[in-house]
N, C-alpha and C positions, 0 to 999 in steps of 0.2 A: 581226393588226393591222398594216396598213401602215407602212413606216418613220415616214411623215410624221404619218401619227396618233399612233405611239409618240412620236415627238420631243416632239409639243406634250404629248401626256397626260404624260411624263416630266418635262419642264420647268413644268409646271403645278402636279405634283405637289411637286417640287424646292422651286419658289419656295412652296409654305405650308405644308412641313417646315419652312423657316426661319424662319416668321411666329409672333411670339410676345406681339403686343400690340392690340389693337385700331387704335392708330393705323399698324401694321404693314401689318393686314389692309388695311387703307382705303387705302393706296399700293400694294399687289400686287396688287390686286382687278383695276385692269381689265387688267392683263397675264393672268391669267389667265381675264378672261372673253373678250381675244383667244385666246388657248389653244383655250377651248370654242367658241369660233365656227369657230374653222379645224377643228378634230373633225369638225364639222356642216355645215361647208360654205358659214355664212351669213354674210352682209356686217354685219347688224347686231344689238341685244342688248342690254337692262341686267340687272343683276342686283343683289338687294336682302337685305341680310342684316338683322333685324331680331328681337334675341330679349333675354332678362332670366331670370337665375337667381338669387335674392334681390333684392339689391340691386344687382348687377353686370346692368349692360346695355351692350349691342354693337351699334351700329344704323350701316350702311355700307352707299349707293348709289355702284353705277357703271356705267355706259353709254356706247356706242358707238355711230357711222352714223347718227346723230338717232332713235334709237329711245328710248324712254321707260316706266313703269310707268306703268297711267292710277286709279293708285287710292292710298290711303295705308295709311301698316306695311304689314300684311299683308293688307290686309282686300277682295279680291276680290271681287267680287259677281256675275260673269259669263266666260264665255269661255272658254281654257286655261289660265293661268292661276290660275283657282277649280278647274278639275277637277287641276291638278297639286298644288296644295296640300291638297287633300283625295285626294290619291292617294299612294300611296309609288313611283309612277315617275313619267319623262317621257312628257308627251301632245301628239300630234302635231296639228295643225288643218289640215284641208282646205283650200282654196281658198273651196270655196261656203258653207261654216260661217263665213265672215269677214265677208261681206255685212253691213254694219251697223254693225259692231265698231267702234270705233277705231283698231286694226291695220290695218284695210280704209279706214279716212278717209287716213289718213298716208300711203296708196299700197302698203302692203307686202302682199304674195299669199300671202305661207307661211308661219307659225308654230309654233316649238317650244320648250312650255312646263316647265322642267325643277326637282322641289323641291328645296331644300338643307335636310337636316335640320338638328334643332332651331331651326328658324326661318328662312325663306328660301327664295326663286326666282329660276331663272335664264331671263332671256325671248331666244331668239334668231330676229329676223325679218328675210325679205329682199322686196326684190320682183319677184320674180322665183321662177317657180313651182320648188320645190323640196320635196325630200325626203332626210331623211338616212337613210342604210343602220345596218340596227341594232345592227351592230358600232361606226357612230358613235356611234350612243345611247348604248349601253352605256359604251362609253369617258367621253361628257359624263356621263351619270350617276354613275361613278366620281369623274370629277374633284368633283361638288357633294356627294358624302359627301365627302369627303377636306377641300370646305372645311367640312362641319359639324363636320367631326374637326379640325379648326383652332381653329372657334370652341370649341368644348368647352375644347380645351386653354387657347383665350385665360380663358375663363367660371372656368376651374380656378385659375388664375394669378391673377385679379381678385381672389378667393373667398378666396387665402390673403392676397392683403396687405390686403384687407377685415379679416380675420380679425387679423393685425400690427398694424393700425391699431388695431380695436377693444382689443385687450389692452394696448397702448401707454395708449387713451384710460383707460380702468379704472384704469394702474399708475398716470396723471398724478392721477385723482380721486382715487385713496388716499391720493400724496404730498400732495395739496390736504386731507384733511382731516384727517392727522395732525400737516401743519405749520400750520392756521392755527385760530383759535380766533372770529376774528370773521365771522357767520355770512354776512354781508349780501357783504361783499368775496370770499369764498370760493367764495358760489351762483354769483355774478358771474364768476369764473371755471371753473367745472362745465359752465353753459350754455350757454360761446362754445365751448368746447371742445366739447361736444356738437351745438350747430350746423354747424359746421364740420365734425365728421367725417360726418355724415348728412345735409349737405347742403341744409339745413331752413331756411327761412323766418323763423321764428321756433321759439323753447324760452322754455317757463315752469315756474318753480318755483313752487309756488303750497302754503301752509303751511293745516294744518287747526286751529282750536281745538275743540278736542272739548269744553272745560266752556261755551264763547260760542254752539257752532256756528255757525263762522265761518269761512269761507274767503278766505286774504287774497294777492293777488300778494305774491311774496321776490323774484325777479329774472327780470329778461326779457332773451332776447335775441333781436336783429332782425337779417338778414342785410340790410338796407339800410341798417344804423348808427343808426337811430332808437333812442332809448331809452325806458325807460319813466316817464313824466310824473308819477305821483303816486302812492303806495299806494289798491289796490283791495280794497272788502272787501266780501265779500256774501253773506248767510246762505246756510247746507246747503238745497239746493231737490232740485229734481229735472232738472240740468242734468247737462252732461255730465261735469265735475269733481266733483262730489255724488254721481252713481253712481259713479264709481271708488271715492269713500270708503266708499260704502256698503256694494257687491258687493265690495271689497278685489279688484279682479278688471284686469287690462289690457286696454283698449279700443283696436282696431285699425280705422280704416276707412281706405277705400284708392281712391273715386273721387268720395264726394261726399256729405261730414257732414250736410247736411240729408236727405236721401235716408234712410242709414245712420241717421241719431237718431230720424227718425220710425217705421223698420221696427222699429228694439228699444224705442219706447217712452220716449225720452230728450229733454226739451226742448230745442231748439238756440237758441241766443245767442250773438252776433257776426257776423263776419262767415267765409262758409262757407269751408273748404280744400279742397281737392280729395286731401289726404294727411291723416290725424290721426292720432297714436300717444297715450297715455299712459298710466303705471303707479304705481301708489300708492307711497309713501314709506309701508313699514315698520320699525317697530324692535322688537322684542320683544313683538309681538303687534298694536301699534298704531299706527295709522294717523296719519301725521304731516301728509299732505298726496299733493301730487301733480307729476309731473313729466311734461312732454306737450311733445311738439314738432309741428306741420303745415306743409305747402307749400300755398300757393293756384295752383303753376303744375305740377305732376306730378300725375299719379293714379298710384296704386301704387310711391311712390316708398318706403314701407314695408314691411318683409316680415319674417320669421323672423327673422331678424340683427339688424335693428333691437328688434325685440321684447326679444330675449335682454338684447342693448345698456342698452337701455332700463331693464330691470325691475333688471339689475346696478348701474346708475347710479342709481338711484332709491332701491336700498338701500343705497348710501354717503353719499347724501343724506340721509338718515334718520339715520344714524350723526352725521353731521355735526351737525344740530339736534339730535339729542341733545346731542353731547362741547360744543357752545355754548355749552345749558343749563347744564349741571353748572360749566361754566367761568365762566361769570355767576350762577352760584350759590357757587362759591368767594369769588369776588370780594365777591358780597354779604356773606356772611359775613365776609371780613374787615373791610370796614365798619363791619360790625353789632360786631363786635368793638371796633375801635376806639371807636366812640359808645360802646359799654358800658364800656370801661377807664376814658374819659373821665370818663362820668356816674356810676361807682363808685366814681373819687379823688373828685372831688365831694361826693356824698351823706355816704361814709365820715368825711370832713374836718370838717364840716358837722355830722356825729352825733358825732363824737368831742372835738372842742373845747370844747362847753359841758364833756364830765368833765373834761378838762384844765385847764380853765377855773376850775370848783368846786373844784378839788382845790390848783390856785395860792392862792386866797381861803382857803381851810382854813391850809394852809402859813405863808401871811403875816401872818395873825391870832393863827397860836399858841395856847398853852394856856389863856391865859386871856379868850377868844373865850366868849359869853353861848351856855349851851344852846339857847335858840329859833334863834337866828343858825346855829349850826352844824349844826343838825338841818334847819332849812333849804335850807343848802348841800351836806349829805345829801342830802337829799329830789329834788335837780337832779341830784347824780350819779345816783341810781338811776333818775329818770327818762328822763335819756339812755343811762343801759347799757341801758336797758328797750327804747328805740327801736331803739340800733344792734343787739341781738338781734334784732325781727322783722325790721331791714330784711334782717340778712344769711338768717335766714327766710325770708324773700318769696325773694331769689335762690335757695336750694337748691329751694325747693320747685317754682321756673320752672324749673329745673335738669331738675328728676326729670321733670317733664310733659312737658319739650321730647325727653326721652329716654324717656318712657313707664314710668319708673321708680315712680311716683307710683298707690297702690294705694289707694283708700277706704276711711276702717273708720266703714261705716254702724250708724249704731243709732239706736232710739229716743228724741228729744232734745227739749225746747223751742225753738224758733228764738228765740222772745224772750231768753232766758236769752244767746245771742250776741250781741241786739242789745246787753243792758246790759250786758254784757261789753265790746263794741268803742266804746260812749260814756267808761263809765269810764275805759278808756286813754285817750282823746279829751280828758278832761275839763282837763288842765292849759293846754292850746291854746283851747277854748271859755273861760277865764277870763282867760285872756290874750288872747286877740284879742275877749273882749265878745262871744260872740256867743252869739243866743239857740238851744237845741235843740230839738225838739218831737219825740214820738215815739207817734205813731197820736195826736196832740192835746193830749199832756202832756208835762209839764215833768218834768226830774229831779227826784223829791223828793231833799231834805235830810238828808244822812249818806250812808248807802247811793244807788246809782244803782237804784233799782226800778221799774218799769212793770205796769201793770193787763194781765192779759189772756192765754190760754194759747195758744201754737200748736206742739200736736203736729205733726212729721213723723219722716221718715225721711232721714238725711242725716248727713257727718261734719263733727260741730261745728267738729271744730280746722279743715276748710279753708270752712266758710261763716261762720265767725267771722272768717278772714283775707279773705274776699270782702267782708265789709262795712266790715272793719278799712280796705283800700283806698277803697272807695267812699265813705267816712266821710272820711278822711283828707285824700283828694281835695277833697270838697267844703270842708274846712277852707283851703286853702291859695285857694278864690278867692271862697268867701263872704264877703257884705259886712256882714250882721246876722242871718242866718237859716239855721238845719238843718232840713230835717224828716225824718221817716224815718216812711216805713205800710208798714205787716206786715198782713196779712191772708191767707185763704183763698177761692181763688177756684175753687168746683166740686171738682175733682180734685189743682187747683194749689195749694200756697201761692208767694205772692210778696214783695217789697221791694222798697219803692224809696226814694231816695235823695235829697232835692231840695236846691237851695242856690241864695240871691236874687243870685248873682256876675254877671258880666260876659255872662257864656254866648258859645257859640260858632256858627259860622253852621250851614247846611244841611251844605256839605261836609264843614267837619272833622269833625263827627259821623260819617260815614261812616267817618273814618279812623282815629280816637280809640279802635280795640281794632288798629291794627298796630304791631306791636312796635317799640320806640322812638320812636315816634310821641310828640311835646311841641305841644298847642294852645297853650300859652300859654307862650314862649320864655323868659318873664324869671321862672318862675318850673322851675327846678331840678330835675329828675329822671332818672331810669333811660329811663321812659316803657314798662316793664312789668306797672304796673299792673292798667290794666284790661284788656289781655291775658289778666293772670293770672287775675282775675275771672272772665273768661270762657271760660278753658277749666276750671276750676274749675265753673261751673255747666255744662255742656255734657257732664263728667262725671258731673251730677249728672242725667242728661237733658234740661236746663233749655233757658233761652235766657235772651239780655237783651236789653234796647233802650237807646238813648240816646232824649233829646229838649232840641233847646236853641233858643234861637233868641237874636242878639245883642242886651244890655240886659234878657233875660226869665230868667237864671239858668241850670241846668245840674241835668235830672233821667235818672237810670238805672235802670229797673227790670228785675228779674230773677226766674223764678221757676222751681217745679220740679216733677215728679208729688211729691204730698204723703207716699206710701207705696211701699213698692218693687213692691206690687200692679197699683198704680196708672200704673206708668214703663212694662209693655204695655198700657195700654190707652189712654194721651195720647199722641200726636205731637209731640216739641216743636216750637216756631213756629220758623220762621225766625228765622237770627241777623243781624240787620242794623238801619240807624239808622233811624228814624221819619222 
């Protein structure tokens, strides 16, 4: 090699050992492709470097003597040029091979088209008829490995602080969802965080109800600062967010989503991206939702790294709506605590007074107090210890159920023999408050509380005796002159229901009237366990209930259950909800 050839291949070589950044490369470039022009002998030359490994991309033109590329990236479609990038050496163009060309419009006679591996060519043209000797070649083509061995090293260097960044973005998501507990502020920052490092257009969180199927925006974010306008919510279809829930699978496309939805069979809705990522939020098997980012101005701006990125973030996501749940279920509960503490001094105060009460009146009358007077004043104590035992009853046995403690001891029973069982206790409130009882269209007979009529089933007395004791009691507290109560047999089923001519309540609160502490009528005093208890009481029993009220029309509940335990595989119960 000639001194003057070593010098510049030396100096060539020199200057992109030192190159070590993309924006490096892009200021040495055209010193070096004076370098390769002097090798060659030619007055002019651009050279075009253009390549992507994941997500790192290195794209750097530079040219000299008014010469130019006449095509875009890489994409050749004629000339030397096309034969050098589909070649692994340099290709030399005749003279009479130019006729036509655009080499040959621009004035220039002699052309030498040279690749740069992993992506990249170097054009050097003069006009003026020339040929370079192949110990020049050789030398240029040395010098365009050496800048593919540059890019490499730059592509290497990209690929680890991609790699810093990404583990950085992961530790900040972890700190985000072990320090904050409110879901909504949290996603809110997940997604700018994730926009940002992958460069993205927009990120959505988007949450699944798997009992509504229902998919609803959590947070967006916009790389043009717009925000998101309103909660969106739209049943599981067959869209591109609905097959993620469905396949639990990461959907990648990478030039053009309408394209891509139609080939896999995906209905497309909105507006298209030219980049789309997204991967399911799991947590312990289930799918919570989905977290997706797209570009409308890159194709392929997603790749393996983001993938990985992605499906990492997506499962701290999950984590997150979980630890929220549980944290707004804490919360509830303490509530719920509170209401009960409250509505238990209450009820207890309320039940315990009147004995206090009777027992003051005993005390102040003394011994010589008339036996009818005192045995009456009896008769109120033991009525009130009688109450405040089932009430504290009703709470153990909510107790046991709420903790699955609660075990049925079924046998063979009369259900009527309950109902007159839950009137009797009833009966010192039906005389006190006047009002009338009916039961399948009779009256309590006189002395005993008796009723005509048998109905075997299968079922444990003591807690459908407490199911009607409630449902009785209830309607005691807003009836205005009337109980009634029908017992019957219907098919497979025996049932009860409950009616009372009070106030009644609208459409909604019926709906709401079995959740727990749930009070439709605020001035009148309770736990609001009730009919809760009721109903999971009968739902035990395989049953169901219904409400039915309407405002001004009263207040009826009826409930019912397989009549025999033969009978509990071969009924469905109905649905549990209000008419």
């Amino acid at each position: 090699m000639k001194d003057i050839h070593f010098d510049r291949y030396q100096n060539a070589v020199s200057v992109l050992n030192r190159t070590n950044s993309g924006s490096d490369l892009e200021s040495v470039l055209g010193s070096v492709l004076k370098d390769i022009l002097g090798l060659l002998g030619f007055s002019s030359g651009a050279i075009r470097i253009k390549t992507s490994y994941g997500e790192a991309d290195i794209s750097v033109d530079s040219h000299l003597g008014g010469a130019s590329l006449c095509f875009d990236d890489l994409s050749a479609t004629e000339c030397a040029c096309l034969e050098a990038l589909e070649s692994s050496g340099g290709v030399a163009i005749e003279i009479g091979e130019l006729k036509g060309r655009r080499c040959a419009e621009a004035g220039f006679r002699s052309v030498i088209a040279i690749p740069v591996p992993v992506g990249g060519i170097m054009l050097a043209v003069d006009k003026e008829e020339k040929s370079a000797s192949k110990e020049a070649m050789s030398a240029a083509g040395q010098v365009c490995h050496h800048i593919g061995e540059t890019v490499e090293r730059i592509r290497e260097s990209l690929q680890e602080r991609e790699l810093a960044r990404d583990l950085e973005t992961v530790n900040s998501v972890g700190r985000l969802v072990t320090s904050k507990l409110n879901l909504s502020d949290m996603t809110k920052e997940i997604v700018e965080q994730i926009g940002k490092v992958l460069q993205t257009d927009e990120v959505n969180v988007i949450m699944y109800d798997e009992k509504k199927k229902e998919l609803s925006f959590l947070a967006r974010y916009f790389a043009n600062g717009s925000e998101l306008d309103e909660l969106e919510i739209y049943p599981l279809s067959d869209g591109i967010n609905s097959w993620i829930i469905k396949t639990r699978q990461t959907l990648l496309m990478t030039y053009n989503t309408e394209e891509e939805c139609e080939k896999l069979g995906i209905r497309h809705g909105g507006k298209p991206a030219l980049s789309w990522l997204g991967a399911p939020m799991i947590y312990k098997d289930r799918v919570m939702g989905v977290l997706s980012v797209q570009s409308y101005r890159r194709k392929g701006l997603y790749g393996a790294r983001s993938k990985k990125l992605l499906e990492i973030v997506a499962a701290q996501c999950a984590v997150a709506v979980e630890n929220s749940r549980l944290f707004e279920e804490v919360i509830s509960r303490e509530k719920e605590k509170e209401w009960l503490y409250f509505s238990l001094t209450h009820d207890l105060r309320s039940l315990v007074s009147p004995v206090a009460g009777f027992a003051r009146l005993i005390q102040a009358t003394g011994p010589g107090q008339p036996q009818e007077e005192s045995q009456s004043l009896l008769k109120g104590i033991v009525t009130s210890s009688e109450k405040l035992t089932r009430f504290v009853d009703d709470i153990l046995v909510y107790s046991k159920i709420k903790s699955g403690k609660l075990v049925l001891n079924v046998e063979r029973a009369d259900v009527m023999r309950c109902v007159e069982s839950a009137i009797t206790l009833n009966m010192p409130e039906f005389t006190m408050r006047k009002l009338a009882v009916l039961v399948n269209g009779e009256r309590p007979k006189l002395g005993a509380v008796t009723f005509s009529g048998r109905f075997e089933a299968d079922f444990d007395v003591a807690q459908i005796e407490r199911a009607l004791l409630n449902l009785i009691s209830n309607a005691v507290k807003h009836a205005t002159s009337r109980i009634e109560v029908t017992l019957r047999l219907e098919g497979r089923m025996i049932s009860c229901q409950v009616e009372d001519d009070g106030p009644g309540i609208s459409q909604e609160m019926c709906e709401a009237v079995f959740d727990e502490y749930y009070q439709a009528n605020s001035r009148i005093k309770g736990v609001g366990l009730g009919l809760p208890t009721v109903r999971k009481l009968v739902e035990m029993h395989h049953g169901s209930i219904r409400v039915h009220s309407k405002p001004g029309e009263g207040f009826s509940a009826k409930f019912s259950w397989p009549r025999t335990l033969a009978d509990r595989t071969r009924e469905k119960p109905e649905a549990i909800n209000a008419l």
